[in-house]
Phi, psi and omega in degrees: 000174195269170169184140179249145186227100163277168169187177186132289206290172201164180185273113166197165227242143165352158188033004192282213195219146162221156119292092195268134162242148186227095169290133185228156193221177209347064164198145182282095175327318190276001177280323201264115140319124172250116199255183192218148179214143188230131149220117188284154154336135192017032171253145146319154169318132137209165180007132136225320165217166173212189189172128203278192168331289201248028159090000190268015179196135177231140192236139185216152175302157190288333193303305189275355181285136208031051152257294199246135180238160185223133181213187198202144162231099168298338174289336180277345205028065200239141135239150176243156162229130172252109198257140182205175193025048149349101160244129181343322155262020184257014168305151177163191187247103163276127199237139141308134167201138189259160180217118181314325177295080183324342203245338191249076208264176209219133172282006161278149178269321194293313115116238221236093169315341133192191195219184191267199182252345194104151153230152178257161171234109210230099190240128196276150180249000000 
């Protein structure tokens, strides 16, 4: 069965940095657009990045832009998110998700076929 195995997430302080990685399994990766999603305490799910099959178009939420890089390696079947200059609101639970339309990837969660279980992110100020 398929499965994203996110990791990465953790405690770190105003301006700091995390790296999130999201491993994947039983789907053909270089098939799947991969996108990152957040969700906070009593908030919705939302939007933070996407990347397209073959990493050659990328989408990032307004919040997050240049800030956060989304990048992929198809021989691992990894995406990765790289957060760097790390701010308090940007705490949540980040979920990894993949979506078969490789070329199109999308800010609907509805979506997206499937996901990961979460990592938390937790910035301290």
């Amino acid at each position: 069965q398929v499965q994203l195995v996110e990791s990465g997430g953790g405690l770190v302080q105003a301006g700091g940095s995390l790296r999130l990685s999201c491993a994947a399994s039983g789907l053909t990766f270089s098939n799947y657009a991969m996108g990152w999603f957040r969700q906070a305490p009593g908030k919705e799910r939302e939007f933070v990045a996407a990347i397209t099959w073959s990493g050659g178009r990328t989408y990032y939420a307004d919040s997050v832009k240049g800030r956060f890089t989304i990048s992929r390696d198809n021989a691992k079947n990894t995406v990765y998110l790289q957060m760097n200059s790390l701010k308090p609101e940007d705490t949540a639970v980040y979920y990894c998700t993949a979506r078969s339309s490789g070329y199109f990837p999308s800010v609907d969660p509805l979506r997206y076929d499937y996901w990961g279980q979460g990592t938390q992110v937790t910035v301290s100020s």
